[in-house]
TORKOL-4160 file (C-alpha; in steps of 0.2 Angstrom, whole numbers, padded with zeros to 4 digits, m for minus):
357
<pt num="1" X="m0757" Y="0089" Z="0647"/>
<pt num="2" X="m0742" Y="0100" Z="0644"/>
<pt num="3" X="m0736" Y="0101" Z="0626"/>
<pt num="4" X="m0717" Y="0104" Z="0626"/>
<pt num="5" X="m0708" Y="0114" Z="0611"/>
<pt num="6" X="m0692" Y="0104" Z="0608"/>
<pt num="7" X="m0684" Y="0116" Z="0595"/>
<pt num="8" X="m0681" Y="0132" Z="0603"/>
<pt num="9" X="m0678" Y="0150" Z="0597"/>
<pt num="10" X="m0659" Y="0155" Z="0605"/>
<pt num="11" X="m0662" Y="0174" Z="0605"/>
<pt num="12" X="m0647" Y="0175" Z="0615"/>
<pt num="13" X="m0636" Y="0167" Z="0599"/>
<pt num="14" X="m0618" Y="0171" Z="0600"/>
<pt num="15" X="m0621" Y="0186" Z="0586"/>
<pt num="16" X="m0635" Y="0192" Z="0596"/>
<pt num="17" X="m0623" Y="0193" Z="0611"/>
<pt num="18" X="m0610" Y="0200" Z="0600"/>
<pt num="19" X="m0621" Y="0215" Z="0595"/>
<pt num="20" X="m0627" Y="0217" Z="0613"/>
<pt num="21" X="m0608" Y="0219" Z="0619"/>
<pt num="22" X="m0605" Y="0230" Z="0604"/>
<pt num="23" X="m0621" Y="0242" Z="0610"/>
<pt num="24" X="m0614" Y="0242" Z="0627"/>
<pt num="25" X="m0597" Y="0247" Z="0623"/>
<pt num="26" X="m0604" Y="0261" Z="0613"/>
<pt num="27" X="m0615" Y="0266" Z="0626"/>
<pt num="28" X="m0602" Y="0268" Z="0637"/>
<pt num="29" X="m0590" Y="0277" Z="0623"/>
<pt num="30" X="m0605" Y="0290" Z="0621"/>
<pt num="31" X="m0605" Y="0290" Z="0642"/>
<pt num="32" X="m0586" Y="0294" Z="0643"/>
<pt num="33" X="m0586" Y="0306" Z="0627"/>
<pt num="34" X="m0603" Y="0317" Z="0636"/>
<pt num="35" X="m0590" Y="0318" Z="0653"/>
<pt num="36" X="m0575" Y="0324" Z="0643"/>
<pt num="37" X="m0585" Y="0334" Z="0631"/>
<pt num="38" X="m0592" Y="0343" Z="0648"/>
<pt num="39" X="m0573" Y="0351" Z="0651"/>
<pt num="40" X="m0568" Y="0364" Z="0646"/>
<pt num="41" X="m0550" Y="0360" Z="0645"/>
<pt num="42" X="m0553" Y="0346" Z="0633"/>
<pt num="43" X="m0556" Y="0362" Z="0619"/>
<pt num="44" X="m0542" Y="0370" Z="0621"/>
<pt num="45" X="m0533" Y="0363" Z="0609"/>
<pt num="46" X="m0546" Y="0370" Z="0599"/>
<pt num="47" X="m0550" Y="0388" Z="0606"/>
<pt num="48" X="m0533" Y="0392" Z="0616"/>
<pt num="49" X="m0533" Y="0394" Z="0635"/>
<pt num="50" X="m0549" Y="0404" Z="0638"/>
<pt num="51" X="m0546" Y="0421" Z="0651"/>
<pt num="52" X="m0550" Y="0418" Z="0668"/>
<pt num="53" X="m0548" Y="0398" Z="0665"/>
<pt num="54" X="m0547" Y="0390" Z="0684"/>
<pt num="55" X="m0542" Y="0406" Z="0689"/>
<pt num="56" X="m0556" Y="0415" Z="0697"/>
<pt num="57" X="m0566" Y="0406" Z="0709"/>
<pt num="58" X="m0577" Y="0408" Z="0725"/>
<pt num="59" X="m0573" Y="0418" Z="0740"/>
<pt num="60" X="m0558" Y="0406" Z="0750"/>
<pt num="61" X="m0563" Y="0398" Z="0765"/>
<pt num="62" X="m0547" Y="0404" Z="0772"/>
<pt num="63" X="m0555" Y="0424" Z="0771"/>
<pt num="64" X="m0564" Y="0424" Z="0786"/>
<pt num="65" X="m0547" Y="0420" Z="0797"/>
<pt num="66" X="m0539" Y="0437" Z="0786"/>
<pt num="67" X="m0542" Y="0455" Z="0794"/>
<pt num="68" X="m0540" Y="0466" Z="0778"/>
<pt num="69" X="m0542" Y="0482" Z="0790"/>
<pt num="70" X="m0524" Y="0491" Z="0788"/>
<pt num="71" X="m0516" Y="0496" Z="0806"/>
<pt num="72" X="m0521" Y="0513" Z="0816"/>
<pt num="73" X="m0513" Y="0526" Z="0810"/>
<pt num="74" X="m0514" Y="0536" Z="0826"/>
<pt num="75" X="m0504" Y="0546" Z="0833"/>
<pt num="76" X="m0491" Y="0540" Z="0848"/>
<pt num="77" X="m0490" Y="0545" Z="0865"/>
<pt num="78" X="m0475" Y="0559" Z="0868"/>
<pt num="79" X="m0458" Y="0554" Z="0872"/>
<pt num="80" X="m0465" Y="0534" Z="0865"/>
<pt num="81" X="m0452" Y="0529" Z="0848"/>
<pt num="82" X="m0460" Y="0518" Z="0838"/>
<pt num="83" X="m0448" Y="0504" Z="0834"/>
<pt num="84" X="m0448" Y="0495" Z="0818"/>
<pt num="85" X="m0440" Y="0477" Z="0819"/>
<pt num="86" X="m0432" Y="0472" Z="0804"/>
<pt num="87" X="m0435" Y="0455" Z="0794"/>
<pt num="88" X="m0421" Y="0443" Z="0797"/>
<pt num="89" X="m0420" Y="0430" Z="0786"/>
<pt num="90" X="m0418" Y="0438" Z="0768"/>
<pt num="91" X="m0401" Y="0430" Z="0762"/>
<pt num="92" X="m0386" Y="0439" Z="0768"/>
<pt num="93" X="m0368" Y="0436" Z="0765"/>
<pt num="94" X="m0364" Y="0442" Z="0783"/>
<pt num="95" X="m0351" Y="0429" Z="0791"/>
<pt num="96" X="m0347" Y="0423" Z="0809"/>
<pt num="97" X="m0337" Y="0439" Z="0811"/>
<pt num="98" X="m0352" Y="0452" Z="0806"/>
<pt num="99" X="m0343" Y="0456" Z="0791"/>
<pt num="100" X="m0345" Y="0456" Z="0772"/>
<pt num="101" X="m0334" Y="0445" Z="0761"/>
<pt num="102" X="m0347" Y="0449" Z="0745"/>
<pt num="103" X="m0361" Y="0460" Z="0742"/>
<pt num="104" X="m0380" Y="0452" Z="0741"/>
<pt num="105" X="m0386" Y="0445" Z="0726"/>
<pt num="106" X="m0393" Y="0458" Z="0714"/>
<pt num="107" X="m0410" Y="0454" Z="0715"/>
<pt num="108" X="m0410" Y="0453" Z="0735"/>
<pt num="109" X="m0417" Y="0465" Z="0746"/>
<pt num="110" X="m0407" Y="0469" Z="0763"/>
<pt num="111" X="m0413" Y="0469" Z="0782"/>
<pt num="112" X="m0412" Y="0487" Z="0782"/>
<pt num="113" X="m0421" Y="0493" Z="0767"/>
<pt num="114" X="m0436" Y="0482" Z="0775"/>
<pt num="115" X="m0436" Y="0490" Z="0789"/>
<pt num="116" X="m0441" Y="0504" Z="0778"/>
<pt num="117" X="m0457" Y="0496" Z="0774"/>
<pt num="118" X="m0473" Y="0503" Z="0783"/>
<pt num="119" X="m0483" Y="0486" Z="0783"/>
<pt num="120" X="m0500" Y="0486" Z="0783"/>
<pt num="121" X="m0504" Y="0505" Z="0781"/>
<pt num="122" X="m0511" Y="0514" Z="0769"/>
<pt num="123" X="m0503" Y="0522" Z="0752"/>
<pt num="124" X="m0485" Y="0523" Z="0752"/>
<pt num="125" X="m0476" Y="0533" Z="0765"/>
<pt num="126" X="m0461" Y="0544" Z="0762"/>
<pt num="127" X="m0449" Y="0531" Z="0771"/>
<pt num="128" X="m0454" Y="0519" Z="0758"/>
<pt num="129" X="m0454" Y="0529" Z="0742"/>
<pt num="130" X="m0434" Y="0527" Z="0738"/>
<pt num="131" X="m0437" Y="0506" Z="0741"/>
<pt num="132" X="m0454" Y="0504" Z="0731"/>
<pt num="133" X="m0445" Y="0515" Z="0716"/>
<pt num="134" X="m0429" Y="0505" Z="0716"/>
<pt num="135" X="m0438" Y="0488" Z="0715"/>
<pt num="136" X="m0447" Y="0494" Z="0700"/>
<pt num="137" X="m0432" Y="0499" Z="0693"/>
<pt num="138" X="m0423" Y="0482" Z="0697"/>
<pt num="139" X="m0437" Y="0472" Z="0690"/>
<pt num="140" X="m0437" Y="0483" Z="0673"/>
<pt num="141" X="m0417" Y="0481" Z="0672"/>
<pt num="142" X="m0415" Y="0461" Z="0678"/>
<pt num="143" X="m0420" Y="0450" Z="0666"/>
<pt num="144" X="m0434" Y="0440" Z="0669"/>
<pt num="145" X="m0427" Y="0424" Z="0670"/>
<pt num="146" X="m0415" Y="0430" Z="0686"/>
<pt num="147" X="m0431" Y="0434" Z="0694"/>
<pt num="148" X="m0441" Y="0417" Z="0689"/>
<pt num="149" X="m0428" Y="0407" Z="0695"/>
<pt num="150" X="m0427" Y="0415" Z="0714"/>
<pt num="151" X="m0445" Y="0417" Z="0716"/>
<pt num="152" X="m0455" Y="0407" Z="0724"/>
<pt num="153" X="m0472" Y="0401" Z="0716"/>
<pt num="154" X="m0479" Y="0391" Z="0734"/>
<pt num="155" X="m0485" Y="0407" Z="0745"/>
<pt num="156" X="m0502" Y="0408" Z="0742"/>
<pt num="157" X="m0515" Y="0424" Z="0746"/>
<pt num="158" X="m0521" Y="0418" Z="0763"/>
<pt num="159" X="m0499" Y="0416" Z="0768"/>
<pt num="160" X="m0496" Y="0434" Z="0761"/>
<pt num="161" X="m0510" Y="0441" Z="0771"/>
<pt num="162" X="m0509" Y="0432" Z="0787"/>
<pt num="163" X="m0488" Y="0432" Z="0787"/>
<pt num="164" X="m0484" Y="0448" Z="0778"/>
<pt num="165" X="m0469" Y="0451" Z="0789"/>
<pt num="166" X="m0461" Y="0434" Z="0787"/>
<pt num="167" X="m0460" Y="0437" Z="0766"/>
<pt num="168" X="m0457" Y="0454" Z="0765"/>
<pt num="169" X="m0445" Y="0460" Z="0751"/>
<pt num="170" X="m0447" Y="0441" Z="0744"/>
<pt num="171" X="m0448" Y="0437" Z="0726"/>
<pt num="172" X="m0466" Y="0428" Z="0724"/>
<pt num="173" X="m0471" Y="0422" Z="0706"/>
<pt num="174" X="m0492" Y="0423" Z="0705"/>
<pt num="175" X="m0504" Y="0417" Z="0688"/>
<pt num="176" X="m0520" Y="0425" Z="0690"/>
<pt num="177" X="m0531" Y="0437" Z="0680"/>
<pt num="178" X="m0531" Y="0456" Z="0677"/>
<pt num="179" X="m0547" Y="0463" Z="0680"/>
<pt num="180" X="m0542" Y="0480" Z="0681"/>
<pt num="181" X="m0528" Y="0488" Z="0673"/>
<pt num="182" X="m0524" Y="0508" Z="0671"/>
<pt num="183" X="m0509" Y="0520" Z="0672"/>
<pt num="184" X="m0508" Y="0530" Z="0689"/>
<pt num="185" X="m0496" Y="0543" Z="0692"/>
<pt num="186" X="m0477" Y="0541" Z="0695"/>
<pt num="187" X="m0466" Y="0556" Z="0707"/>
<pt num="188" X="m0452" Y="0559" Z="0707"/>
<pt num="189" X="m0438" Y="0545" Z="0706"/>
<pt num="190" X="m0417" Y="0541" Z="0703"/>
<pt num="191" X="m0425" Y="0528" Z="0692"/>
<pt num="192" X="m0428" Y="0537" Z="0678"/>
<pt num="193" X="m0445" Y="0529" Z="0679"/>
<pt num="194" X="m0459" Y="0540" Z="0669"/>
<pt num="195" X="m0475" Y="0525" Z="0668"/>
<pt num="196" X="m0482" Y="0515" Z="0680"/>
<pt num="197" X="m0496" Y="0504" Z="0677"/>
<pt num="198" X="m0507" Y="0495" Z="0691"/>
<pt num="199" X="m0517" Y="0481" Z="0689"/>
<pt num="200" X="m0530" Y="0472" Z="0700"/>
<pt num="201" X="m0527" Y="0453" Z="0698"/>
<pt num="202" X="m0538" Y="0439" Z="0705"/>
<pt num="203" X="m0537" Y="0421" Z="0706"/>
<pt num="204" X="m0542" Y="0405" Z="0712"/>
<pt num="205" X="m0532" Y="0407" Z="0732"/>
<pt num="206" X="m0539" Y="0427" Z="0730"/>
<pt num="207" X="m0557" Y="0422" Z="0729"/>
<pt num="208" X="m0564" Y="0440" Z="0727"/>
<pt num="209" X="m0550" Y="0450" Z="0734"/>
<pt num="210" X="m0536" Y="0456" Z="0725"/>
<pt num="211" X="m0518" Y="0459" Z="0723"/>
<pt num="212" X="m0513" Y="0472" Z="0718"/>
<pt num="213" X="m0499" Y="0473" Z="0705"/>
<pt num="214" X="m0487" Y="0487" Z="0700"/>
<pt num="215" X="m0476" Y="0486" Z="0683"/>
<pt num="216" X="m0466" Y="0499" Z="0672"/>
<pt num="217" X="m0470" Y="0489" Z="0654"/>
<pt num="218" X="m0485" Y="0478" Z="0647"/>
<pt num="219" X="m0483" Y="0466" Z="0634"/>
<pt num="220" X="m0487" Y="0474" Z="0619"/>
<pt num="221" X="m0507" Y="0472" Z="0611"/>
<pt num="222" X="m0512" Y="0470" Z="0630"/>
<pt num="223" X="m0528" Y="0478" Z="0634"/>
<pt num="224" X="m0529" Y="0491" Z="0649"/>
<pt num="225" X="m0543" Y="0498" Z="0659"/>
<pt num="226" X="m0558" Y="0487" Z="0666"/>
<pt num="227" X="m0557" Y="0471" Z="0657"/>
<pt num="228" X="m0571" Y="0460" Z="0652"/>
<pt num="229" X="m0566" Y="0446" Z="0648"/>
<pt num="230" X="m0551" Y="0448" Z="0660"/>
<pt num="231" X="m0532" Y="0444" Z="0658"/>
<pt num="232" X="m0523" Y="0429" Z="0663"/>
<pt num="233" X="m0506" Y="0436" Z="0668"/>
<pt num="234" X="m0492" Y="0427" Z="0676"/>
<pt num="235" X="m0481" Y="0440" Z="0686"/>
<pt num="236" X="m0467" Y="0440" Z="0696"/>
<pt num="237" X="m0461" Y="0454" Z="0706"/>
<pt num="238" X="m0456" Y="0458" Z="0725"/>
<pt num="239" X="m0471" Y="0457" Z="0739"/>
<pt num="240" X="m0468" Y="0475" Z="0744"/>
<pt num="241" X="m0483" Y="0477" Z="0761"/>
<pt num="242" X="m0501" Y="0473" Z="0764"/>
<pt num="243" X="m0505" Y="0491" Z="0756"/>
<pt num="244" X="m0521" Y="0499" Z="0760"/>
<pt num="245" X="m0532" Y="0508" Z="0748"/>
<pt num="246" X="m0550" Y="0513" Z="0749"/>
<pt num="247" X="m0564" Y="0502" Z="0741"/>
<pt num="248" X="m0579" Y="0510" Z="0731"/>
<pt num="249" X="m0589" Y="0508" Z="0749"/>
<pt num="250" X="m0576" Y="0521" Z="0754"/>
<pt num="251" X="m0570" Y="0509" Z="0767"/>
<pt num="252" X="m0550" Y="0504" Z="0771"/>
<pt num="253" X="m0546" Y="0485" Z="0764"/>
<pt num="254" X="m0528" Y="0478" Z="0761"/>
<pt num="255" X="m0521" Y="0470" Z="0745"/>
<pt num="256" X="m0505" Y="0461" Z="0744"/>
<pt num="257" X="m0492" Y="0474" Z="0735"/>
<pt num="258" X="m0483" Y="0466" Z="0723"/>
<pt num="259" X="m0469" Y="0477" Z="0715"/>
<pt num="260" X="m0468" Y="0466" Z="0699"/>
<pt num="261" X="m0457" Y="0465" Z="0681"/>
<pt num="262" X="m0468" Y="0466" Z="0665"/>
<pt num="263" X="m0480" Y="0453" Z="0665"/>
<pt num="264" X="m0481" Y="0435" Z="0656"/>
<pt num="265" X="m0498" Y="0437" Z="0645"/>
<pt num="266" X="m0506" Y="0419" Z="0644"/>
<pt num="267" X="m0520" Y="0424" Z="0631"/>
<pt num="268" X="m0529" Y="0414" Z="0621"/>
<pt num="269" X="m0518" Y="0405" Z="0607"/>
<pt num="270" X="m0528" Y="0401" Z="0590"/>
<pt num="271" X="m0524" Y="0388" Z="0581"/>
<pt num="272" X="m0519" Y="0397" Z="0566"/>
<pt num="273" X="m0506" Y="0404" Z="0577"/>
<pt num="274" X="m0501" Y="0389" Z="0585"/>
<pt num="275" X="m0498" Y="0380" Z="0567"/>
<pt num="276" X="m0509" Y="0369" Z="0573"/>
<pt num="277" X="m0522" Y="0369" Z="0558"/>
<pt num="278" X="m0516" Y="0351" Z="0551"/>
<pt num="279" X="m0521" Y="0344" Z="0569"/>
<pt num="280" X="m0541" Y="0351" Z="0567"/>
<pt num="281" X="m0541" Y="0342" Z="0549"/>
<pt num="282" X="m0535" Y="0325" Z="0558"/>
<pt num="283" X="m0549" Y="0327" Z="0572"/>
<pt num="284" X="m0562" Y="0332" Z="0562"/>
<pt num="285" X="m0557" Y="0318" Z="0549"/>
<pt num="286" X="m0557" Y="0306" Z="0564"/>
<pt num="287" X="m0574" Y="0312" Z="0568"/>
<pt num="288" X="m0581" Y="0308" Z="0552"/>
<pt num="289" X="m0575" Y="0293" Z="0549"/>
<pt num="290" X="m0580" Y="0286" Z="0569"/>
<pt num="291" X="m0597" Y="0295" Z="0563"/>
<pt num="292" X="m0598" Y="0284" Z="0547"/>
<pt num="293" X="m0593" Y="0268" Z="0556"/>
<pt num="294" X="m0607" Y="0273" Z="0568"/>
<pt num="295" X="m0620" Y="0275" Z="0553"/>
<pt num="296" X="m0613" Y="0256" Z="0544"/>
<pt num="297" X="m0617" Y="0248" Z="0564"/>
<pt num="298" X="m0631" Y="0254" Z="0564"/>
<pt num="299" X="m0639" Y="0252" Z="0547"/>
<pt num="300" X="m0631" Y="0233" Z="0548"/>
<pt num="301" X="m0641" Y="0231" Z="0563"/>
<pt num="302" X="m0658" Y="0237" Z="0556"/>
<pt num="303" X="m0656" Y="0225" Z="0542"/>
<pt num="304" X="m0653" Y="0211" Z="0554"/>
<pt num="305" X="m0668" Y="0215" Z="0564"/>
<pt num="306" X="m0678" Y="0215" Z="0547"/>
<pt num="307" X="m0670" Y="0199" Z="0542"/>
<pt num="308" X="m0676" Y="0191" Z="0559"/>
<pt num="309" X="m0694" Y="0197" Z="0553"/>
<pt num="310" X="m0694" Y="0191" Z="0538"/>
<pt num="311" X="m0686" Y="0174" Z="0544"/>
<pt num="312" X="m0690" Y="0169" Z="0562"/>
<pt num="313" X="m0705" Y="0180" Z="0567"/>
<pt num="314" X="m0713" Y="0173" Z="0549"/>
<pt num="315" X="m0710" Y="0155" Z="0556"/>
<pt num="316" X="m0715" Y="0159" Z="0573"/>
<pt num="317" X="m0731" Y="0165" Z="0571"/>
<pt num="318" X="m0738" Y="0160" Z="0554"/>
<pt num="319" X="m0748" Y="0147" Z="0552"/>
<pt num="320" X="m0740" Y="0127" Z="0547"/>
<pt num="321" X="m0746" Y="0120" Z="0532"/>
<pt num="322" X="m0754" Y="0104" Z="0538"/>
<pt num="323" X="m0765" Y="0118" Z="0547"/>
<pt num="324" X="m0768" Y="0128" Z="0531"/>
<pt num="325" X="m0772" Y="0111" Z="0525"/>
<pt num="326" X="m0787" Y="0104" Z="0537"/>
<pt num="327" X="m0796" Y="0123" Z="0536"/>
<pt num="328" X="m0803" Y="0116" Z="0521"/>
<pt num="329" X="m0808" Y="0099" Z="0528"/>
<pt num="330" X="m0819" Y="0111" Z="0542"/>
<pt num="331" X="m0836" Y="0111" Z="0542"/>
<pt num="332" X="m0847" Y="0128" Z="0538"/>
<pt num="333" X="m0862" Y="0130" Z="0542"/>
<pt num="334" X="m0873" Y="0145" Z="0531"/>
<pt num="335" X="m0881" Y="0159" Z="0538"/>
<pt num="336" X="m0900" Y="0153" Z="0535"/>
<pt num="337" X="m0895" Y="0137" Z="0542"/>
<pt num="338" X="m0888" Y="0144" Z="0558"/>
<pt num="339" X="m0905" Y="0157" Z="0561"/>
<pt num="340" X="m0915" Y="0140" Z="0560"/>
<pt num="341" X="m0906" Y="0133" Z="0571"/>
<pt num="342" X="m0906" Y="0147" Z="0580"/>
<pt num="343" X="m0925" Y="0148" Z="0580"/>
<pt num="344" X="m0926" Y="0128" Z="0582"/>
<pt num="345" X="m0916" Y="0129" Z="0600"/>
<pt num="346" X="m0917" Y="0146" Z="0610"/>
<pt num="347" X="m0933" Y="0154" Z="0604"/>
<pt num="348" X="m0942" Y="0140" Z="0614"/>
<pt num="349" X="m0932" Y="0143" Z="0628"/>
<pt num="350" X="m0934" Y="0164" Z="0626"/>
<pt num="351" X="m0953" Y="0161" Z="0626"/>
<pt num="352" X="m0955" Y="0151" Z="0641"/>
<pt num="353" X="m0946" Y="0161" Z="0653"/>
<pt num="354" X="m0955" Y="0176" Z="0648"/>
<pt num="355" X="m0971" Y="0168" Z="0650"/>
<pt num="356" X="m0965" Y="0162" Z="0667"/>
<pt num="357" X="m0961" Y="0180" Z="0671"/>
């Protein structure tokens, strides 16, 4: 025989389905907020641009295919004339006829004063000294925004180092970080140039090798010498040579030079300084009050589940009252009545089957 229950418990009632789709989508809410949370960019709002943000990185892939060894400096054979070509390409104003209608742009470098250029070697040579001064002096004169504009921000490490002789004398914008930053020595110049600072910058296309950069100013408050936590820096300047310099394992390596103007230092921005402190009471005001909804949910779903306890749990599993009812109508039987039946019925039975034994 199968008994059948005809009036059914809907757990899955439209409120309960309700508060199942509500726990979902805050589930998923908490889900998204952890993967947001996790990066860092979403603070900076917060804590400004930290130094070093997706700047440094690990060692490019492209370094294996770079040789960072600068060229033999040996001697040549006698009566052999070592030939420099010249870059072609740096925008001229020559015409048809070879000659000059108007002089180059004032930020441009000429064919011949590249020819100048030593690439790939070690220091600076004499032949260069008159071309790497007057560069620093043109990037401290020009203003910055003459330079920005005819710089090119799309030649990256790996281009420099593999292509040196195809980009030099170009202007090149670069965002990195400073790791390294002192004041070296300056000789004697027509620039009227007394401080020259160099700094070692890294960054994402880099990996773990350098450029090296070479300024006349620093923005002022900018720190100098090693720096930990480093600076992010955005600098535009002339790529002047793969320059060679020797490395604390006393080996030769080669850097991109870049001759640059005073560098653009991204540090972190506070709120405070931003003007920005009405936007952390709005957040944190947001936050609390999401918090207390959270809080109201959930205290509304606790009472619901002790409301179901109270209400349907009771009903489901507490006794009827017909069956409260025939309990009394039960027979009972006393304890001395059930030892003599007891004794009436099984100690017979006990006795026999151990005398059979």
């Amino acid at each position: 025989m199968r008994f059948q229950n005809q009036q059914r418990t809907r757990y899955l009632s439209r409120r309960d389905q309700f508060r199942l789709a509500v726990m979902v989508c805050l589930i998923g809410f908490v889900v998204m907020a952890i993967d947001v949370a996790s990066r860092p960019s979403s603070w900076y709002w917060l804590t400004g641009i930290p130094a070093g943000d997706g700047q440094s990185g690990e060692r490019s892939s492209a370094d294996e295919k770079i040789s960072f060894k600068p060229k033999s400096n040996r001697d040549l054979p006698p009566g052999v004339i070592r030939v420099v070509e010249p870059k072609i390409g740096t925008e001229s104003t020559e015409t048809d006829e070879g000659t000059n209608d108007k002089p180059l742009a004032e930020w441009a470098v000429t064919p011949e004063q590249i020819a100048t250029i030593d690439d790939n070697s070690v220091g600076l040579r004499n032949s260069e000294r008159d071309l790497y001064y007057e560069l620093l002096g043109r990037t401290r004169d020009l203003p910055i925004d003459t330079l920005k504009k005819n710089a090119r921000s799309d030649v990256s490490f790996t281009v420099l180092m593999n292509e040196s002789t195809h980009f030099l004398g170009e202007l090149v914008t670069i965002k990195g970080e400073f790791r390294r930053l002192t004041q070296i020595p300056v000789g004697q110049n027509d620039q009227n140039l007394t401080t020259v600072w160099e700094g070692w910058l890294f960054n994402r296309d880099s990996g773990t090798n350098p450029y090296c950069i070479r300024c006349t100013s620093l923005p002022q408050g900018m720190p100098t010498g090693e720096l930990s936590p480093p600076v992010v820096v955005e600098v535009t300047g002339y790529f002047f040579k793969r320059y060679g310099y020797p490395r604390a394992d006393f080996e030769l390596h080669v850097a991109p030079l870049i001759v640059a103007a005073e560098p653009k230092w991204m540090k972190p921005v506070s709120l405070a300084d931003r003007g920005d402190g009405e936007v952390a009471k709005y957040v944190l005001g947001g936050a609390a009050v999401l918090g207390l909804g959270l809080l109201v949910i959930l205290w509304r779903f606790r009472a619901g589940d002790k409301q179901f306890e109270q209400q349907h749990l009771k009903r489901l599993s507490g006794a009827s009252d017909d069956a409260i009812v025939s309990i009394g109508e039960l027979p009972t039987v006393t304890v001395e009545e059930s030892l003599r039946q007891f004794a009436e019925t099984q100690l017979p039975e006990i006795r026999s089957e151990n005398e059979a034994e």
